[in-house]
C-alpha positions as CSV (number, residue, x, y, z in Angstrom):
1,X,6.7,-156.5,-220.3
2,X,4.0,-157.9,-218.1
3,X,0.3,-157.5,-218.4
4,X,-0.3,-155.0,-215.7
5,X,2.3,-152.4,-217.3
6,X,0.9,-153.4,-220.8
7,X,-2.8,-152.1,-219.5
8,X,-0.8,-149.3,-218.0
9,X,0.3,-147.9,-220.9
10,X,-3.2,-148.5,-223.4
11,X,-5.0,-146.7,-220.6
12,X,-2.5,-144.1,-220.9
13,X,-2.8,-143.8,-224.4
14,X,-6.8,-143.1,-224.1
15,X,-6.4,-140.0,-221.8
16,X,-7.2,-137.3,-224.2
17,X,-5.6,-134.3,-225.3
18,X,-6.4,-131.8,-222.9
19,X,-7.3,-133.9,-220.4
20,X,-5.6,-135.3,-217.4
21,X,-6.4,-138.5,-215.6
22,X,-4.7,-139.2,-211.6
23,X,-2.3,-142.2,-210.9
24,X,-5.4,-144.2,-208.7
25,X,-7.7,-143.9,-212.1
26,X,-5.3,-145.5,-214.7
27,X,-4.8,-148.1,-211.8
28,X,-8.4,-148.7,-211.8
29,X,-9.1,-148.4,-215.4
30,X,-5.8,-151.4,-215.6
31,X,-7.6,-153.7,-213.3
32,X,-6.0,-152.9,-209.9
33,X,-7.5,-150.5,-207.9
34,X,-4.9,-150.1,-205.2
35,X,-1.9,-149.9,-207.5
36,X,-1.8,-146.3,-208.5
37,X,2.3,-146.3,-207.2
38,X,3.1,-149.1,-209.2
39,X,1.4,-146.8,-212.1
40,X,4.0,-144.0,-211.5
41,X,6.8,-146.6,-211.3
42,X,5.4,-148.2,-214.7
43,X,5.2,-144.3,-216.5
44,X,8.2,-143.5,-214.6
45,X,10.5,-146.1,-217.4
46,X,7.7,-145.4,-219.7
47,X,9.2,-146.6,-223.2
48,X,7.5,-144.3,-226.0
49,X,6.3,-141.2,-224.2
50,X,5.5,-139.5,-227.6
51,X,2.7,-141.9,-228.3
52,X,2.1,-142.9,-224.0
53,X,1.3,-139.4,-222.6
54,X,2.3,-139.8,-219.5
55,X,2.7,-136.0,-218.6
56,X,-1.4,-136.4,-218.4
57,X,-1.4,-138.6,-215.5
58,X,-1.0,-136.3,-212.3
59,X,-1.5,-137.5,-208.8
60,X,-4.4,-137.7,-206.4
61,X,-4.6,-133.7,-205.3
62,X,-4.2,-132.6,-209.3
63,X,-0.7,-131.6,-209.1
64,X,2.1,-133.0,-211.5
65,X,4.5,-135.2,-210.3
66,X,8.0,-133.8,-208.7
67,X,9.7,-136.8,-210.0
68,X,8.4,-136.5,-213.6
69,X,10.8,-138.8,-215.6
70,X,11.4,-136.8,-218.5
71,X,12.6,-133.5,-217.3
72,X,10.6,-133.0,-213.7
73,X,7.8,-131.3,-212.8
74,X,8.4,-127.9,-214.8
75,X,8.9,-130.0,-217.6
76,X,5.4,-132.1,-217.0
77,X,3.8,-128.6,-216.3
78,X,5.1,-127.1,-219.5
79,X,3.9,-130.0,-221.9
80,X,0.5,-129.8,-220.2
81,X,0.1,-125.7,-220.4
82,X,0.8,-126.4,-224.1
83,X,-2.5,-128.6,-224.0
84,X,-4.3,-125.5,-222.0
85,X,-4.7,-127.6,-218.9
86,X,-3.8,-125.9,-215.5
87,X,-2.8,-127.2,-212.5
């Protein structure tokens, strides 16, 4: 795995519960400001998603992504609602 997906994923795993964090801040927070679609490829083969909550990262307007990678966007919206946030 190379760095930049490495970074990816611990900046992932800081979002916390309850909260939601958009594609261009994990970008930031993993050193490259203009990469927030190579963050959504990166989540999208996300290896552990139980303990790299990806389903908090959602895209520059707030809305969850339609290509959510573990069970699409009513899938994404249904894990965060169970956290109490709404979109």
């Amino acid at each position: 795995m190379d760095k930049f997906s490495q970074r990816v994923y611990e900046v992932v795993r800081g979002v916390p519960y309850g909260q939601t964090m958009t594609y261009g801040q994990v970008a930031r927070l993993a050193g490259s400001p203009r990469a927030a679609r190579a963050v959504g490829n990166i989540l999208h083969r996300n290896p552990d998603p139980q303990n790299i909550p990806c389903h908090r990262v959602v895209n520059a307007r707030g809305e969850v992504s339609q290509n959510y990678a573990f069970g699409g966007s009513h899938a994404q919206t249904e894990k965060l609602a169970q956290e109490i946030i709404k979109l």
